[in-house]
N, C-alpha and C positions, 0 to 999 in steps of 0.2 A: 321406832316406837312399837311397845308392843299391840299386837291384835285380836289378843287373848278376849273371849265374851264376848267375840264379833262375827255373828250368824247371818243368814237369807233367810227373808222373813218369807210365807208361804203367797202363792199366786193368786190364792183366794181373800187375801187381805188386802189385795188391791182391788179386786172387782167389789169389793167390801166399799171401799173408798169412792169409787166412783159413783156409788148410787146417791152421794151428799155432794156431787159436785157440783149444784147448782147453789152449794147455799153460799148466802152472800154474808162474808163475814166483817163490819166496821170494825175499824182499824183510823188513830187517831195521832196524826205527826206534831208535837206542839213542843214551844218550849214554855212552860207553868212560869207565869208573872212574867213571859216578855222578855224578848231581846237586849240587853242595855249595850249601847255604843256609844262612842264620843261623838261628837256633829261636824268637827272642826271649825275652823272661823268664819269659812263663809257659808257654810247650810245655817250654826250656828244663830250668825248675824241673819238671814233670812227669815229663823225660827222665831226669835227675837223681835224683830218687827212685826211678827202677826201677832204675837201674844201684849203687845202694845195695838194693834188691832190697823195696821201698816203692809201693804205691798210692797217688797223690794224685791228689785231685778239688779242687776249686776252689769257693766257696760263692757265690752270688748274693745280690741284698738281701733276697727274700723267702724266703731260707731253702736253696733247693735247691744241692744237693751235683751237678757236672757233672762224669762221664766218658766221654772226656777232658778235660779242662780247656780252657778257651775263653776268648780274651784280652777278648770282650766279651760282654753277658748278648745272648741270641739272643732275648730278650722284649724289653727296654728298651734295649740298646746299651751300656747302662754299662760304663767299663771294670772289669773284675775281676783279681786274683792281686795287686794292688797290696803289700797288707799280709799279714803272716804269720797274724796271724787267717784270713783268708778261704781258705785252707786247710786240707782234711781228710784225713787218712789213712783209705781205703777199702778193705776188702777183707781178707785174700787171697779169702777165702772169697766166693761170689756164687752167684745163682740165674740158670740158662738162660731168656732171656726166648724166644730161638726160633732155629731149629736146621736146617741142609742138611749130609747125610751125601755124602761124598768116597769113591766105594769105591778110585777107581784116581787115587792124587795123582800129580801130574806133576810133572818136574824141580826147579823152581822152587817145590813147593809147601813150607812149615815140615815136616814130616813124611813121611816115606818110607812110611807105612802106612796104610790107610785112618784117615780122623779126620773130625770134624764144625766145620765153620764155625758160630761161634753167637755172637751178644748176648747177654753176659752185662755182668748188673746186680750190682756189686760189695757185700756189706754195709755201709752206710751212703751210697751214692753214689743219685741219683734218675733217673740214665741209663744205657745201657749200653757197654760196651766189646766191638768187634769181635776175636774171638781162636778159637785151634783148642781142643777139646775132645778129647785122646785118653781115650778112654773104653773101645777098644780091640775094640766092637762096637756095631753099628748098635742092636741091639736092646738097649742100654742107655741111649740117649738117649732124652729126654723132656723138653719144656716143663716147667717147672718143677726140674728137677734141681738138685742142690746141687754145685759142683765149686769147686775150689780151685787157688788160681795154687800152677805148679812153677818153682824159676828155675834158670838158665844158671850155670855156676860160672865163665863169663868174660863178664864185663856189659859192654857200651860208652855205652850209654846210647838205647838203642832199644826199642820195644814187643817187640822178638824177645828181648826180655831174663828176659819171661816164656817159659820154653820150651815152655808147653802151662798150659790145665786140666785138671784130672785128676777124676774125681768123690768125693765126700765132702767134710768140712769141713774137713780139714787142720787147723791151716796147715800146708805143709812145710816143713823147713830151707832156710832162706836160705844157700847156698854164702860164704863167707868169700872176698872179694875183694880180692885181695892188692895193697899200696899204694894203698887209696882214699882212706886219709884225704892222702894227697899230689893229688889227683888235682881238676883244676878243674871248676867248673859246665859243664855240658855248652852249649854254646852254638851250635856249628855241627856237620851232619850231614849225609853223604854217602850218597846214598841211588840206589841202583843202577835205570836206565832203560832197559829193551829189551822191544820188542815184534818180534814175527816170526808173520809172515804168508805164505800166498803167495797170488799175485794172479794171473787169468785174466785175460790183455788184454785178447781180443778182438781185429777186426780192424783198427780204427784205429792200438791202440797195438803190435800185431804186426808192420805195416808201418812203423811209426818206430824199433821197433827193430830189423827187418831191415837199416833207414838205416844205424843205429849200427853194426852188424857190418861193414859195409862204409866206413867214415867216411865218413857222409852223414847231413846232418839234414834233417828230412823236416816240413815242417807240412801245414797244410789250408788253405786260399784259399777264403770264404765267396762263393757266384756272387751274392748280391745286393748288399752292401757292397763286395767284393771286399779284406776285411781277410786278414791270413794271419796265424796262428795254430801256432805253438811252443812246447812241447809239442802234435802235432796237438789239435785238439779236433773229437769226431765232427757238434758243433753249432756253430753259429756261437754265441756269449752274448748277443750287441748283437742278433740279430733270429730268433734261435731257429729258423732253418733250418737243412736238411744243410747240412753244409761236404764236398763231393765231390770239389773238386779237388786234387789233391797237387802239393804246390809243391817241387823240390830246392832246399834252399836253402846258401849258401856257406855258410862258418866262421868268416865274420871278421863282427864288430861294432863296437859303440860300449859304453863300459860306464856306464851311467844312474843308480847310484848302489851303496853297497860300504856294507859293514862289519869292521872288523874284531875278530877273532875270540879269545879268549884261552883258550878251554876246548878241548879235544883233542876231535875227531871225527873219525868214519869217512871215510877216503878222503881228510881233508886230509892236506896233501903236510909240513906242520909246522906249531910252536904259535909266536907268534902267525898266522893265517891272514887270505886275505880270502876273503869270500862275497860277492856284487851280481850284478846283473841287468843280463846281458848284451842290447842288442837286437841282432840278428843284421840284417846287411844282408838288406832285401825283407821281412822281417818286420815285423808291429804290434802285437809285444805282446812284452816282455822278458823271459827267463826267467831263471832263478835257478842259480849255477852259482861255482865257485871259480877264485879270480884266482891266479896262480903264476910264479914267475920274475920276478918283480919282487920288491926292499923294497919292506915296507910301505907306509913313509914315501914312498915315489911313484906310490903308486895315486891317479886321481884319475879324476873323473868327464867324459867325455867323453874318454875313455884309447881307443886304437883297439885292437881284440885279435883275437887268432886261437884256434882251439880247437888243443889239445894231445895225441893221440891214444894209445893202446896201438898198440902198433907191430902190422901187420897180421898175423904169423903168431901174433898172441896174444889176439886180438879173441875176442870169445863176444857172442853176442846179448844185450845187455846194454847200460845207459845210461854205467858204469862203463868204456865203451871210450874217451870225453872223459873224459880224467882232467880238465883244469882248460883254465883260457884265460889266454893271455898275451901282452905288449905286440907287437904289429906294427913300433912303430918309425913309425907313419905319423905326420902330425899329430894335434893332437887336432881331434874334432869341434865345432865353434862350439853353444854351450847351445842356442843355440832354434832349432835343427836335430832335438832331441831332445827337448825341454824338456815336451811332452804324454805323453811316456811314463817319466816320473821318479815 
């Protein structure tokens, strides 16, 4: 590959970097509207009975009753749920097998009020079920307590279908769920995916994304291999020395191999997408990044690209200032020009 526009950045743009290493930068891992997977037949049929507003457990050959229900026995592997025998109605009613008190729930938690997270062992079931217990005071939970499922009066077929345990034996009213008997086995469920965080660089990744603000990518050149490394990396991998030197590196590459995308995520530009690993000219290691301005149908591997940037009066120190890469127009690159780093 060639390494033509690939310089050492100066000494003093590192110690530049470091006077921002304490900022803390959020950073948000999520998939937009949720997971979708199939349930199969027995999470399925489990689903299905809570949103009929029902406990079932699953029976194994020697007897025990599993909740949740589990498609194979976790002692022998047999498969289970096969036959309507080997299902039990469990519960509503259960005993606290053991209990952490919630004083201040956050956003995302089932409950806006303090509540307790607990294993609760269903009557008749010989495991237990992870669920919230409002009890409605710390000093009313206990090992051993007795509490009973409350349900939702709009079911879809989800464990949040139980809307809480409550303490005593119940049972309570099951809510009347309007057109259920029209309503199919629940089979597939969409199951919402975000994590957020925020992340303290430090000064390696301070200085790569100082790059970014200014459209420039920035790696590390290991001084005894002499490999260069995109996303910097503060160590070299291949021989576990500092990697001290800063390499500028251009925006154009080769692209080593793609996929594409059909679930909606953050920052791609539309559905269907491509995602692949772009190698950056002077670089030896490819990194990961979305393809754009091209159909689909003509991504292909050895495609030459260029990075596609936030127009400069709208940059923020941020990786999100490369929105995507896209076709050059050059030739493509011949395979085994690339072909070690596929």
């Amino acid at each position: 590959m060639t390494t033509q526009g690939s310089q050492t950045s100066s000494a003093s743009s590192v110690s530049q970097a470091s006077q921002t290493s304490d900022e803390r930068v959020p950073h948000v891992l999520e998939f937009p509207g949720g997971y979708t997977r199939s349930t199969g037949p027995v999470i399925g049929r489990f689903l299905t009975g809570l949103r009929s507003g029902r406990i079932h457990g699953v029976r194994t050959p020697d007897g025990k009753v599993l909740i949740p229900p589990t498609e194979y026995d976790p002692v022998t592997a047999a498969a289970l749920g096969a036959a309507d025998e080997d299902w039990v109605e469990v519960g509503p009613a259960g005993t606290v097998t053991s209990w952490t008190w919630v004083d201040e729930p956050r956003g995302d938690h089932p409950l806006d009020r303090p509540f307790a997270w607990a294993l609760i062992r269903p009557d008749g079931a010989d495991t237990a079920l992870l669920h919230v217990v409002d009890s409605g005071s710390k000093a009313v939970m206990a090992t051993g307590m007795r509490v009973h499922a409350t349900w939702r009066a709009e079911r879809t077929g989800s464990v949040k279908d139980i809307a809480s345990f409550v303490p005593g034996e119940g049972p309570a009213e099951v809510p009347v769920l309007a057109g259920e008997a029209e309503l199919e086995p629940v089979s597939l469920v969409t199951l919402p995916h975000r994590l957020e965080y925020r992340l303290r660089p430090g000064t390696v990744w301070n200085h790569f994304i100082d790059g970014m603000a200014v459209g420039q990518i920035r790696g590390t050149r290991c001084p005894t291999c002499g490999k260069v490394y995109v996303p910097p990396r503060g160590a070299c991998p291949a021989d576990g020395l500092p990697a001290t030197e800063w390499v500028d590196l251009p925006d154009t590459g080769v692209l080593t191999t793609f996929a594409v995308n059909n679930v909606p995520a953050a920052g791609a530009p539309e559905v269907p997408f491509i995602s692949g690993y772009v190698l950056l000219d002077g670089a030896d290691i490819a990194m990961l990044v979305l393809v754009s301005d091209v159909p689909w149908q003509d991504v292909r591997i050895g495609m030459r690209v260029r990075a596609v940037w936030v127009p400069p009066g709208q940059r923020t120190r941020s990786v999100k200032n490369l929105k995507w890469f896209a076709p050059t127009g050059e030739p493509d690159v011949p395979y085994e020009r690339f072909e070690e780093y596929v």
